[in-house]
C-alpha positions as a Markdown table, in Angstrom:
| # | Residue | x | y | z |
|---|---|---|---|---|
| 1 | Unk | 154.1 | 86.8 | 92.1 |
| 2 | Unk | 155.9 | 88.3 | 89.6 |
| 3 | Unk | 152.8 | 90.7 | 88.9 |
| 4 | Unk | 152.7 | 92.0 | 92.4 |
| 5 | Unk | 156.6 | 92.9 | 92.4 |
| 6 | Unk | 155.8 | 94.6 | 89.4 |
| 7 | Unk | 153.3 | 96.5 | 90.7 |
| 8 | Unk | 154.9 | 97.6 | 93.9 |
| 9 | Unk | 157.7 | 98.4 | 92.3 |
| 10 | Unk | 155.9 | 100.7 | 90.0 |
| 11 | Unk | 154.1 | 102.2 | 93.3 |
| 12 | Unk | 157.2 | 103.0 | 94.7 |
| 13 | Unk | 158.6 | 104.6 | 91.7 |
| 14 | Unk | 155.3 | 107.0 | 91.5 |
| 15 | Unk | 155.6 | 107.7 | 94.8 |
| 16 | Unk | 158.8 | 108.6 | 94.8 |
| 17 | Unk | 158.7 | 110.7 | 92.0 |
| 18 | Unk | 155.5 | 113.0 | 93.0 |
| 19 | Unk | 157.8 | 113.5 | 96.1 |
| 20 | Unk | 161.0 | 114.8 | 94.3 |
| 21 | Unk | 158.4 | 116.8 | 91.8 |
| 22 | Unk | 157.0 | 118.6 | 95.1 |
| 23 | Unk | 160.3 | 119.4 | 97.1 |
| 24 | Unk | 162.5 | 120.3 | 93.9 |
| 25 | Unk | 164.1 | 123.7 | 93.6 |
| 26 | Unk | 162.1 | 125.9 | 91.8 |
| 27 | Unk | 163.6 | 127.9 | 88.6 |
| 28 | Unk | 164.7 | 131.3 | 89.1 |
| 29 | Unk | 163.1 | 134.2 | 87.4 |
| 30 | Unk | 165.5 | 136.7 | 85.3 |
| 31 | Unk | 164.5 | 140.1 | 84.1 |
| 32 | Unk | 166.0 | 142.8 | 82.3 |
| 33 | Unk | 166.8 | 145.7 | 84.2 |
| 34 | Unk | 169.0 | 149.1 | 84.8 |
| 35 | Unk | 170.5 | 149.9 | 88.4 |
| 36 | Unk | 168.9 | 153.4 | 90.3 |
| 37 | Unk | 169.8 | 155.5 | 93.3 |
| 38 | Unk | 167.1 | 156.0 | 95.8 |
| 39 | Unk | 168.5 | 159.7 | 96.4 |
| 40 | Unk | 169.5 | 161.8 | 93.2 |
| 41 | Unk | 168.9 | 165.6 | 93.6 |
| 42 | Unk | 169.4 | 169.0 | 92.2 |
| 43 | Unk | 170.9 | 171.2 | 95.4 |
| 44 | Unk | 169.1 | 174.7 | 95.3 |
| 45 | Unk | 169.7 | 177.3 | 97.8 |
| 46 | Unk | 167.7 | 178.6 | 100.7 |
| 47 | Unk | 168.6 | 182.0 | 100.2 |
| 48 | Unk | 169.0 | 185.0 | 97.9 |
| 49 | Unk | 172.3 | 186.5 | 97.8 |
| 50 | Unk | 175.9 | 186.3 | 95.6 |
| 51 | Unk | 177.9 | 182.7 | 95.7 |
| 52 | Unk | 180.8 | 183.9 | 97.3 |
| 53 | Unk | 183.0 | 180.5 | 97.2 |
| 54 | Unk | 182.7 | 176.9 | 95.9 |
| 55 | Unk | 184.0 | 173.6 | 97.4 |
| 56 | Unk | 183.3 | 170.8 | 95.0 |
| 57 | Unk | 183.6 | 170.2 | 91.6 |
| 58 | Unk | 182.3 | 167.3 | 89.4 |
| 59 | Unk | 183.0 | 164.1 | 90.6 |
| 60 | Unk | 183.8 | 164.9 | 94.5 |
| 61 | Unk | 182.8 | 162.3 | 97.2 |
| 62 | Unk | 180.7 | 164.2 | 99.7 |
| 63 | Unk | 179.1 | 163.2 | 102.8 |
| 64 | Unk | 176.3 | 164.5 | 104.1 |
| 65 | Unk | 176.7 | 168.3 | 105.5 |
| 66 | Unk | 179.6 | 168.4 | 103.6 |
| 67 | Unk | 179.5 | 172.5 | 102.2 |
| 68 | Unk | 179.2 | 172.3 | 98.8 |
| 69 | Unk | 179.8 | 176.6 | 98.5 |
| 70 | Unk | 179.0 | 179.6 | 100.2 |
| 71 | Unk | 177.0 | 183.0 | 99.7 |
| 72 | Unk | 178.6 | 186.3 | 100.7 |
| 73 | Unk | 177.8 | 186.4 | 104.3 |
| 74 | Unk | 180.1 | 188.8 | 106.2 |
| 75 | Unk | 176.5 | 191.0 | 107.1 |
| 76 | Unk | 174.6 | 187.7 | 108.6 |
| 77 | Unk | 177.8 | 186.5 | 110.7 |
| 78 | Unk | 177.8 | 189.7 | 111.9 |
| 79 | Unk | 174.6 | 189.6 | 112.7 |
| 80 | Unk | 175.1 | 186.7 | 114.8 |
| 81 | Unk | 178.0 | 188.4 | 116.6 |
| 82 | Unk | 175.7 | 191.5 | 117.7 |
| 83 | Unk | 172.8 | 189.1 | 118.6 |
| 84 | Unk | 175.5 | 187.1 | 120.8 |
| 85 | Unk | 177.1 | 190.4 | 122.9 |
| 86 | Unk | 173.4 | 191.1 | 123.4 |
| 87 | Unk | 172.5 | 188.2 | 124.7 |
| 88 | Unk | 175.2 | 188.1 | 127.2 |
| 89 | Unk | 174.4 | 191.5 | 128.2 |
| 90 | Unk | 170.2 | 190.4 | 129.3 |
| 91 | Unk | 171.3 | 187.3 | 130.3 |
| 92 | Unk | 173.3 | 189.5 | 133.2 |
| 93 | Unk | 170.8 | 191.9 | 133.5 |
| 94 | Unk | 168.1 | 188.6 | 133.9 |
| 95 | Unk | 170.2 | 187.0 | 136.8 |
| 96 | Unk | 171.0 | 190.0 | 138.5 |
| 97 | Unk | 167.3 | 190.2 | 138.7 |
| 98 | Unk | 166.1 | 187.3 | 139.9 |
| 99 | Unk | 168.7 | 187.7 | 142.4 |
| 100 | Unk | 166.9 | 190.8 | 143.6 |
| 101 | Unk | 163.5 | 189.1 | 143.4 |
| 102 | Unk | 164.7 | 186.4 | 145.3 |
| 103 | Unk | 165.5 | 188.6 | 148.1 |
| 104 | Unk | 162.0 | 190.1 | 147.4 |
| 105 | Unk | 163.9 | 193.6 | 146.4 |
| 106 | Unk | 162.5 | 193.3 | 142.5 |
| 107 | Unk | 158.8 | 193.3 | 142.0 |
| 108 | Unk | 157.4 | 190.3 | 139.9 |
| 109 | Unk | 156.6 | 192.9 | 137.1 |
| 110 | Unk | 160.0 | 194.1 | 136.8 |
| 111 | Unk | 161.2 | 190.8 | 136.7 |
| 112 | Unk | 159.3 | 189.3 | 134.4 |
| 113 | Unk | 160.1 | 191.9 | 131.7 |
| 114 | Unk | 164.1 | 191.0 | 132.3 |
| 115 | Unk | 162.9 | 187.7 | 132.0 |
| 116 | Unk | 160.9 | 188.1 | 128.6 |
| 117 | Unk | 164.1 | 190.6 | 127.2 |
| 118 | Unk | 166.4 | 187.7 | 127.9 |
| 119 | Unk | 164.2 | 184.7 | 126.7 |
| 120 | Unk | 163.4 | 186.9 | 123.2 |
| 121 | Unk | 167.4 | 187.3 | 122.8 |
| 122 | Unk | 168.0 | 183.7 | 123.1 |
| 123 | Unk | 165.1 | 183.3 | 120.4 |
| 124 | Unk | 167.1 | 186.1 | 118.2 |
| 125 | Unk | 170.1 | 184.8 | 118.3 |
| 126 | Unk | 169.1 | 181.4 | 117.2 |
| 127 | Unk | 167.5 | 182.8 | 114.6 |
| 128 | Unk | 170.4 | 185.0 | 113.3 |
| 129 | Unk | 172.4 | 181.8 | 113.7 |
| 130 | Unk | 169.8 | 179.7 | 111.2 |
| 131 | Unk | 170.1 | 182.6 | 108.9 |
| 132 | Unk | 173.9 | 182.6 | 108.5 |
| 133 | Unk | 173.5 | 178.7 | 108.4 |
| 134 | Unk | 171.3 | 178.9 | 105.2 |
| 135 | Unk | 174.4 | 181.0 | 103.3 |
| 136 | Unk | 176.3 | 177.9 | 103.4 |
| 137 | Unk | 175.4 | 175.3 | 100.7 |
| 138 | Unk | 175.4 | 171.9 | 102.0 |
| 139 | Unk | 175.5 | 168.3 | 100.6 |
| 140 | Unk | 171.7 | 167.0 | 101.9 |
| 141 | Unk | 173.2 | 163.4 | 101.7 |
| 142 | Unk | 176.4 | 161.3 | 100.9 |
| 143 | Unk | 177.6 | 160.6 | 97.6 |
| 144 | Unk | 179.2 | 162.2 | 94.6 |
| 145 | Unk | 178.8 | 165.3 | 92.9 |
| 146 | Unk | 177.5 | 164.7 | 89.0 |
| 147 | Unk | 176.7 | 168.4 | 88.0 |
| 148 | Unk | 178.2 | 171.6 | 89.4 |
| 149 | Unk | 176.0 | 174.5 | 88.2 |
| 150 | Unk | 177.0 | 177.0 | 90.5 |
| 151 | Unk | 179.4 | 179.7 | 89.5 |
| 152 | Unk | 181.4 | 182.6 | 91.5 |
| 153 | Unk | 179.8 | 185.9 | 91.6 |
| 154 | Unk | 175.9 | 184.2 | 90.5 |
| 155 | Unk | 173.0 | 185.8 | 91.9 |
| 156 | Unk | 171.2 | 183.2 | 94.1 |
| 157 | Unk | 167.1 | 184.0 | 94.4 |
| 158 | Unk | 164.9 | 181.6 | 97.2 |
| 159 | Unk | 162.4 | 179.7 | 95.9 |
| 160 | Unk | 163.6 | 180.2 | 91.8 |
| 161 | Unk | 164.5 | 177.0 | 91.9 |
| 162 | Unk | 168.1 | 177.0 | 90.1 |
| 163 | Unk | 170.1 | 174.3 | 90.6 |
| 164 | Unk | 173.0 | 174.7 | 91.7 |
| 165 | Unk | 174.7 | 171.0 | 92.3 |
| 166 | Unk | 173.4 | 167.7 | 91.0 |
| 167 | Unk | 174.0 | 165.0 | 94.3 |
| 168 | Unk | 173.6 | 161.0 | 93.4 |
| 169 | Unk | 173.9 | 158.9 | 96.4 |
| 170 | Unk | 175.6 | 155.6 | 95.5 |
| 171 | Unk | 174.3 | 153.4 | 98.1 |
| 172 | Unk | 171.5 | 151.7 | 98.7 |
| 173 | Unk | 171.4 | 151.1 | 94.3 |
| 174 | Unk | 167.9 | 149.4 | 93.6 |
| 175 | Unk | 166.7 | 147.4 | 90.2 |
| 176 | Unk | 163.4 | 148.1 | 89.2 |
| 177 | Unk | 161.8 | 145.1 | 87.6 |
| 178 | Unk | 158.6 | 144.3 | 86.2 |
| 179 | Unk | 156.7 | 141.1 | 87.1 |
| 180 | Unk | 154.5 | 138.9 | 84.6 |
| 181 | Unk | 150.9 | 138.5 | 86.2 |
| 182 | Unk | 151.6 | 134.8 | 85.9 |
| 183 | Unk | 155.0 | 135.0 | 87.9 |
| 184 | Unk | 153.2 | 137.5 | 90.5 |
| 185 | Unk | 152.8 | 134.5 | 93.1 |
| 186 | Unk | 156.3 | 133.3 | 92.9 |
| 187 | Unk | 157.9 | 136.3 | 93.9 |
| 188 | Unk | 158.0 | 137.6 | 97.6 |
| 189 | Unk | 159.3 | 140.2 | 99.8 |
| 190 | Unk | 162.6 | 139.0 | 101.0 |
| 191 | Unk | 163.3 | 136.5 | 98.4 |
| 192 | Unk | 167.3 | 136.0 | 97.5 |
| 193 | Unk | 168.0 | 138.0 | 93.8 |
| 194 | Unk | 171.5 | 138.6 | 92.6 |
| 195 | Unk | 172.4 | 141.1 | 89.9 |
| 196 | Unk | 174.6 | 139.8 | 86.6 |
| 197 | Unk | 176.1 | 142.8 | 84.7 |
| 198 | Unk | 176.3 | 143.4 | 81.0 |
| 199 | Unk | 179.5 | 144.8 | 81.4 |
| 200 | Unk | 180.5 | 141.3 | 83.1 |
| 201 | Unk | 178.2 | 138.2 | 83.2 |
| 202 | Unk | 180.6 | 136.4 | 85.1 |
| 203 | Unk | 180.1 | 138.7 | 88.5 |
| 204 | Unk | 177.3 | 138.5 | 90.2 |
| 205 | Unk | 175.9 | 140.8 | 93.4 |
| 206 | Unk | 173.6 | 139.6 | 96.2 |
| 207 | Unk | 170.5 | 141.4 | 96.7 |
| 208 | Unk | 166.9 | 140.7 | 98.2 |
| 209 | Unk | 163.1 | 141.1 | 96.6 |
| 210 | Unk | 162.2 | 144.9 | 98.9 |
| 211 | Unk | 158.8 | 145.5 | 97.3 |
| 212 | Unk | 156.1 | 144.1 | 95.0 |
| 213 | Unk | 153.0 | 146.5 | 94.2 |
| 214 | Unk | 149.7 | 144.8 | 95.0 |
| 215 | Unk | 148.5 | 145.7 | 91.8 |
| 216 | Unk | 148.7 | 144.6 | 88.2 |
| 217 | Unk | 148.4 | 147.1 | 84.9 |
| 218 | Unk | 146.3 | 145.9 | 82.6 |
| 219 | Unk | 148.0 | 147.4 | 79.9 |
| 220 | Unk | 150.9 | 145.6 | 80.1 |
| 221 | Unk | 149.5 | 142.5 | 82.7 |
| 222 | Unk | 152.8 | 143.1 | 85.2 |
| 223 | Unk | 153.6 | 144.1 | 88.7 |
| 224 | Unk | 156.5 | 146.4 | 89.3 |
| 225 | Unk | 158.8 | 145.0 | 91.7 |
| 226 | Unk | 161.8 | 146.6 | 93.3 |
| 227 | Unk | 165.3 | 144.3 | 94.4 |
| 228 | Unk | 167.5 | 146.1 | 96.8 |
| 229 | Unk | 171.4 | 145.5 | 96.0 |
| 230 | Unk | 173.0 | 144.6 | 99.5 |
| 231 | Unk | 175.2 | 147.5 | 100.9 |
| 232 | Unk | 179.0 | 147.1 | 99.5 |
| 233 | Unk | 178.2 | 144.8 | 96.9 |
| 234 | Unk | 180.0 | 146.2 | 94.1 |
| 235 | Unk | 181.3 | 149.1 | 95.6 |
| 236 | Unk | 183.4 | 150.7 | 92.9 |
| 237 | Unk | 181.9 | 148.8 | 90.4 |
| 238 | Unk | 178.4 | 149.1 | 90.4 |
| 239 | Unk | 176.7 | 152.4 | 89.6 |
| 240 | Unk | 173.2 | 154.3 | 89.4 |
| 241 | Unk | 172.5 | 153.0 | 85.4 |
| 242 | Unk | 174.5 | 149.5 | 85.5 |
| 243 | Unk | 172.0 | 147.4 | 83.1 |
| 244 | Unk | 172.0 | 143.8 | 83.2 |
| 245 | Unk | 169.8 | 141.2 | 84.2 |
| 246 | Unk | 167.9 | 140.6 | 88.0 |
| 247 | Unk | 167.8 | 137.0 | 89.1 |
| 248 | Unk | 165.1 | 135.9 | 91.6 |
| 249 | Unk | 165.3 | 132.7 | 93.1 |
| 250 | Unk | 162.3 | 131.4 | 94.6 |
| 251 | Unk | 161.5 | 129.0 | 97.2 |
| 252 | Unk | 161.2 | 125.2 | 96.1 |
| 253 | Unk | 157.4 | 124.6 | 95.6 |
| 254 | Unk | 156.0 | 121.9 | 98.6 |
């Protein structure tokens, strides 16, 4: 008798046991890692001419649009002023037109070419208007200004590629990581991760797993990985270049 209690109570304990083993939390992952922007660029201009004024300096918040400086442009506005008053001018030659051809006192010839004159102005003053656009500088994206090249009075030449502004957004900041081939199946698209700073162990930011490659280098036997740091999570604090460590939490095992 006392065998058999014995024995089921050992089965129970076994059972029990593989049980807890397969529906317990598994350990989270931690990796080593520096913060990143997904948009840092050098601002070049579009156009050759002579910076004429400059709107930001070092450290200014921009948004996106926001003109960072502008190229002597008195000639292209102008421009866009003589392509306007002509404009109007076809555009009332064109309807007075079609008025006569309504009333069949305009031949389809002659009204066509008012037509054309007036459709080829609208084209030319768009144009003009893209031109004049191009002399003004403009942030491509929000976020703050880490390098101001640009200078009053510099020559500007298309497609030399001189920088002019350095722009860094600060949002969305990623962690590139780098995933032992042994810890490859364990870590998903999606998964929770949070961010721990150097600076400050005791703070931590929410993020989420946004991209494992589907490869492995044999050199080094990892998978890069990319975490995504949820939008206003340590705004102010973090920045592009925050190290710390990336903690991945993945699902309990079944």
């Amino acid at each position: 008798m006392l065998r058999r209690l014995f024995l089921l109570f050992l089965l129970l304990f076994t059972v029990t046991s593989v049980v807890e083993a397969q529906t317990s939390p598994a350990s989270p992952l931690s990796y080593d890692t520096a913060l990143q922007t997904r948009n840092d660029v050098e601002v070049k201009t579009r156009l050759t001419g002579i910076i004429a004024k400059i709107y930001v300096d070092r450290g200014h918040r921009v948004n996106k649009g926001t003109p960072l400086a502008e190229l002597e442009n008195a000639d292209l506005a102008l421009e866009v002023k003589k392509a306007e008053v002509m404009t109007e001018e076809l555009k009332a030659e064109y309807e007075r037109a079609k008025s006569l051809f309504d009333q069949q006192l305009l031949s389809e010839s002659e009204y066509d070419a008012k037509r054309l004159a007036y459709q080829r102005a609208m084209t030319e003053i768009e144009q003009a208007k893209v031109e004049y656009e191009k002399s003004i500088i403009k942030a491509p994206f929000s976020g703050v200004v880490d390098e101001r090249y640009a200078k009053i009075g510099q020559r500007v030449v298309e497609d030399e590629n001189t920088p002019l502004f350095r722009i860094t957004a600060l949002e969305p900041l990623e962690a590139r990581i780098l995933v032992p081939e042994e810890q490859i199946g364990r870590v998903t698209v999606g998964l929770r991760a949070d961010f721990v700073p150097m600076v400050d162990p005791s703070r931590r930011f929410s993020g989420r797993v946004k991209w494992i490659s589907s490869t492995i280098d044999p050199a080094s036997g990892t998978a890069p990985a990319i975490v995504e740091i949820n939008r206003g999570e340590g705004k102010g604090f973090l920045r592009p270049g925050t190290s710390g460590k990336i903690i991945i939490f993945p699902k309990a095992s079944k």
